[in-house]
C-alpha positions in Angstrom: 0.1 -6.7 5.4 1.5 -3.3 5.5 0.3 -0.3 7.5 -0.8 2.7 5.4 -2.9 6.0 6.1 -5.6 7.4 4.4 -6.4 10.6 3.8 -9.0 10.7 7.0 -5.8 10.2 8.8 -7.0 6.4 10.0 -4.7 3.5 9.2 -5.5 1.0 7.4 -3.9 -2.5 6.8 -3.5 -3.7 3.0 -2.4 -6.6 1.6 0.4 -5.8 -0.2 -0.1 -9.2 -2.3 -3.2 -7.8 -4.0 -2.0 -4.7 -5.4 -1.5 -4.3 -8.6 -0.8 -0.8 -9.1 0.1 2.4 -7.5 -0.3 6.0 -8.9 1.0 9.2 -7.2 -0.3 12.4 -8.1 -1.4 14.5 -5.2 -2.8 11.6 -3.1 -1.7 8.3 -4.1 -4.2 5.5 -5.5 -3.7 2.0 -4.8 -6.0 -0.5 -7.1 -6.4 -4.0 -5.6 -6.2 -7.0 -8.1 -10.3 -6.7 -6.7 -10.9 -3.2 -8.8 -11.3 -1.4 -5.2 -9.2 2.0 -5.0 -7.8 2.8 -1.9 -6.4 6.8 -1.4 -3.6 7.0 0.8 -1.6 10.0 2.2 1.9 7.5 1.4 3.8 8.0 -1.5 4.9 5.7 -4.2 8.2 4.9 -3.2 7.5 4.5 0.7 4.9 1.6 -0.1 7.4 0.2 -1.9 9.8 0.1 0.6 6.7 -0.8 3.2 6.4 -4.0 0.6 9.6 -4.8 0.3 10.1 -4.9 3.8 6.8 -7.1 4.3 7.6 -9.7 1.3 11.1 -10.0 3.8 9.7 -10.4 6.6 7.4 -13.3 4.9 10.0 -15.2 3.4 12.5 -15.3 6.6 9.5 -17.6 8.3 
């Protein structure tokens, strides 16, 4: 799970295994492998890095 925020300002936790894409434009969109679209203040390249660091921490268990 990684730690984002949306654009409310709450955090939200997302599992980064079911996103399947990111767009930025002003906000950035996150579509779940579900079809649900979450808007968070985050860019693309910092959930990335959130993800990378998650899928890491997973497979040092």
């Amino acid at each position: 799970m990684i730690i984002l925020t949306k654009i409310d300002d709450n955090q939200i936790m997302v599992n980064a295994e079911e996103i399947e894409t990111v767009e930025t434009a002003h906000d950035t969109i996150i579509t779940l492998r579900s079809g649900r679209k979450i808007i968070v203040k985050e860019n693309s390249a910092t959930i990335k890095e959130k993800t990378i660091e998650y899928k890491k921490s997973i497979s040092e268990i």
